[in-house]
C-alpha positions as CSV (number, residue, x, y, z in Angstrom):
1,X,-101.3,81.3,-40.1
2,X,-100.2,77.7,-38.6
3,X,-101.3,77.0,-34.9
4,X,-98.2,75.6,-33.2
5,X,-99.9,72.0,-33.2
6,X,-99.7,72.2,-37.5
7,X,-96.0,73.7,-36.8
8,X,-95.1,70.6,-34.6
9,X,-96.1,68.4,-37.7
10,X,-94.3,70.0,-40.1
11,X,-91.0,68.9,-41.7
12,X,-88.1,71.4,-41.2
13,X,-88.3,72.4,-44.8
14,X,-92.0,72.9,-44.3
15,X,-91.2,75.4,-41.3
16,X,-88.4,77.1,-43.4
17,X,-91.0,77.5,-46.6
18,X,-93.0,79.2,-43.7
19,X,-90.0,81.3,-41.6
20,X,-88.9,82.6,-44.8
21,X,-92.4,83.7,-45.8
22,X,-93.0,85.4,-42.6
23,X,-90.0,87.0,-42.7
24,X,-90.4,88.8,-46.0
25,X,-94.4,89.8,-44.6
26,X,-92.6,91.1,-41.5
27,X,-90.2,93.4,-43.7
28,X,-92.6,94.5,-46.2
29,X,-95.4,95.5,-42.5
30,X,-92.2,97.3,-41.5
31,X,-92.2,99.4,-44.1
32,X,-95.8,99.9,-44.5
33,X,-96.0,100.9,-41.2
34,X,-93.5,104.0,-41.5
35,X,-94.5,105.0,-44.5
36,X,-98.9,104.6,-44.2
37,X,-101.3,103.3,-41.4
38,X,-101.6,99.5,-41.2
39,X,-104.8,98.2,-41.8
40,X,-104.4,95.6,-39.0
41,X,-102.1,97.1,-36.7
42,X,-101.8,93.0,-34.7
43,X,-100.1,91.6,-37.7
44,X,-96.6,92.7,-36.9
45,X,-97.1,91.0,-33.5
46,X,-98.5,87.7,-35.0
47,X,-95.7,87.5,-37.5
48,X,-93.0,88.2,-34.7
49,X,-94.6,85.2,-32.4
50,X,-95.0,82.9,-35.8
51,X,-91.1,83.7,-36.3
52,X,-90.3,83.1,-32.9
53,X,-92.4,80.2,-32.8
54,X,-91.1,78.1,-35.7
55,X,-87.3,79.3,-34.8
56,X,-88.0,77.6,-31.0
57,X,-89.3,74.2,-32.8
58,X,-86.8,74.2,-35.0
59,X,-83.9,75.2,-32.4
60,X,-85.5,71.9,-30.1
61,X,-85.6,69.6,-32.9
62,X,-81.7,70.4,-33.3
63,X,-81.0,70.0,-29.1
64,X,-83.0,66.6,-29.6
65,X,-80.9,65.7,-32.8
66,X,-77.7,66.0,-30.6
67,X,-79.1,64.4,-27.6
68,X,-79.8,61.2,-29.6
69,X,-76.5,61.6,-31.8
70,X,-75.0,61.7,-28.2
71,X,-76.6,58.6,-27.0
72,X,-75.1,56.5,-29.6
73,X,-72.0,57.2,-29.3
């Protein structure tokens, strides 16, 4: 699991090696978790903040993207 300091130095095809990751591990705790008993009941939380996490960096990278792209023009 990548701190939010690691996420920050990440490329964005880093982060989306990573999103997509979490993404699948979300879906397969999902289903675990209807059909058995989680093991560690906190990972469905720490893959919901990871997603959240790198979707935020990624969204600010964009607004800072446009800011600049609007500055030179």
């Amino acid at each position: 699991m990548a701190t939010l300091s690691e996420l920050r130095e990440m490329s964005i095809e880093q982060m989306d090696a990573i999103l997509k990751e979490a993404c699948k591990d979300l879906f397969h705790l999902r289903i675990k978790a209807q059909t058995d008993r989680l093991d560690v009941p906190s990972e469905l939380k720490r893959n919901r903040k990871l997603i959240a996490q790198i979707k935020t960096l990624k969204r600010e990278r964009e607004i800072a993207a446009a800011k600049e792209a609007s500055a030179a023009s």
